[in-house]
Phi, psi and omega in degrees: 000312176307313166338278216280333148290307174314325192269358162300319193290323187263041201043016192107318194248136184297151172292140167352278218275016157285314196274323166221152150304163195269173179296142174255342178258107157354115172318298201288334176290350164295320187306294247267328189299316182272322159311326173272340172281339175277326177291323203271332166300280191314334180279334182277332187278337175300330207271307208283340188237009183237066167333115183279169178335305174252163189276078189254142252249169183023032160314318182286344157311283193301330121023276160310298177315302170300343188258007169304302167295290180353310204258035117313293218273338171267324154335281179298348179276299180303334162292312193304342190251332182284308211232048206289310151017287186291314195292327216273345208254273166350294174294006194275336175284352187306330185299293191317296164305005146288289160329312164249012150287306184298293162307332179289324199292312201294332196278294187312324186285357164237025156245326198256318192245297183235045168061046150294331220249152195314157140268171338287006176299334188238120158281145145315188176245019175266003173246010169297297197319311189266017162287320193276003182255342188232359171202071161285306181259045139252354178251357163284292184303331174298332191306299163333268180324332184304276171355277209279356218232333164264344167309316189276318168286294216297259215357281178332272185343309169276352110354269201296294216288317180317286188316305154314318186278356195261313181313323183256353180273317186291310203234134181274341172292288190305317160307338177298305183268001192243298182342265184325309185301303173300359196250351195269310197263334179297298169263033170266161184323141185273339177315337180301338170290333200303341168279310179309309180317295157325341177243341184255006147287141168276344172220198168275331207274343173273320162312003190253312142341296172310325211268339191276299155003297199275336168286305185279339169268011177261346168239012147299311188287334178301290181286349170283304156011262213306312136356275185294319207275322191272033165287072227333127208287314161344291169307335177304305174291330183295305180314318187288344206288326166314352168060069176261133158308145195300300209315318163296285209345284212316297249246336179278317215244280204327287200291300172317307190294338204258323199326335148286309164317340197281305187301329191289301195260021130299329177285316149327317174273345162312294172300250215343286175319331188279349192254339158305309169294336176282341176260312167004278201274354164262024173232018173201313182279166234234034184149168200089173175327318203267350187254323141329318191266314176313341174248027179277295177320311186288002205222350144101013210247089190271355181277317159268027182254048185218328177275341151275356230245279171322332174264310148348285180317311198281309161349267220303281154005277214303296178335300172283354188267324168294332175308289191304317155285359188256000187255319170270356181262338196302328190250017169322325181290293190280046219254126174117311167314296187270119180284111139262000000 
């Protein structure tokens, strides 16, 4: 009855947010969306109709792609309007996919049509394309060689650096003597090694090893440290009035409790190794990304050293957005807690 009144009142028609739910997709990122379909149309008629300087090799590659992306960015205008449900996840990459409808085009046009910036230090992005096209397997294997060479230190590294913070957080005998070593050792560089590393090793490649470890396990080891000593003394007690064993203590109450803190200076040791790995190899070892770029440099060929660049980043990415799901389901219990 109240009902059967309210709509007497409003004339007959229910209020809006009574009547359909509101749009779940933003006006503007749909405008930003259909804005990219349009930079990216306009960036293919510039490839296809403004002749560059030079005879430069897969324009028409790039050509495609832009118009690939295009029809990304009318894809999300038309979900957004159609199917906002689905579109709604989704439409949050249209700024980005703006952004570089904007940047690639402004990047050819002052490389290709009209040459401001000198060659061969500045490339187009149709001489990116045809790096990934004409020496895909040697820059495939470096990817490769990269992998494993980092796999094998941050693992070590982070290993190695847990078991120490939990060894100096837990115990005061081990802090005594592991404490002074980490505050000694910890923040030099790890690269300040590279000559010792290189003579008390048997190849570049376990030095090399050593040196990615070592960058990663001073800030692994800081922060599980910190972690574990500020786990609230309560769980201890409570756990002991239950009659738990230090063994419980560690591995139940400590390492769990500590366990956000753990992931920060996993991610922290990640860049670091990562970036100890690219002077690694470019100072010893006989392959991968970092050797890549030096004989990229040396042959003066900046368009695939622009292309290894490009992959590092994506390499690099992948990595932490896999660290970060392996961080939300490992920490699924503290989900709503923690601000990252």
């Amino acid at each position: 009855m109240s009902t059967r009144i309210q709509t007497l009142d409003t004339g007959g028609i229910a209020p809006a947010h009574e009547t359909a739910p509101g749009p779940l997709v933003p006006q503007r990122k749909t405008l930003v969306a259909a804005l990219a379909t349009l930079g990216w149309l306009g960036g293919a008629a510039l490839t296809q109709w403004w002749p560059a300087l030079d005879d430069w090799p897969d324009t028409r590659e790039l050509l495609v792609l832009k118009l690939l992306l295009a029809l990304a960015g009318a894809l999300l205008f038309a979900g957004s309007l159609r199917h906002a449900r689905l579109a709604a996840k989704w439409i949050e990459t249209a700024p980005w996919l703006l952004a570089l409808a904007i940047g690639i085009t402004a990047w050819e046009a002052v490389t290709a049509q009209l040459e401001w910036l000198p060659r061969p230090f500045f490339a187009p992005p149709q001489a990116l394309i045809a790096v990934f096209f004409d020496d895909l397997p040697r820059l495939s294997s470096s990817v490769g060689h990269s992998f494993v060479l980092l796999a094998y230190g941050y693992v070590l590294g982070a290993l190695t650096g847990f078991i120490v913070g939990v060894s100096i957080g837990w115990s005061r005998a081990v802090g005594y003597w592991l404490h002074p070593v980490l505050r000694l050792i910890g923040p030099l560089p790890a690269t300040a090694w590279l000559p010792l590393a290189f003579f008390f090793f048997p190849s570049s490649f376990s030095a090399s090893v050593f040196l990615i470890a070592l960058a990663t396990g001073f800030p692994v080891a800081v922060l599980t440290w910190s972690g574990v000593a500020g786990v609230n003394k309560a769980f201890y007690d409570v756990a002991r009035t239950l009659g738990a064993k230090p063994s419980f203590l560690i591995l139940r109450v400590a390492i769990p409790a500590a366990l956000p803190n753990v992931f920060v200076g996993l991610f922290m040791g990640l860049g670091a190794s990562f970036s100890v790995l690219i002077v690694a190899e470019m100072m010893g070892v006989k392959a991968g990304l970092g050797w890549y770029l030096q004989w990229a440099q040396g042959w003066a060929a900046y368009s695939n050293m622009y292309a290894a660049l490009l992959v590092m980043a994506l390499m690099c990415s992948g990595l932490i957005t896999l660290l970060f799901k392996l961080r939300d389901r490992l920490l699924s219990w503290q989900k709503g807690v923690l601000k990252w």
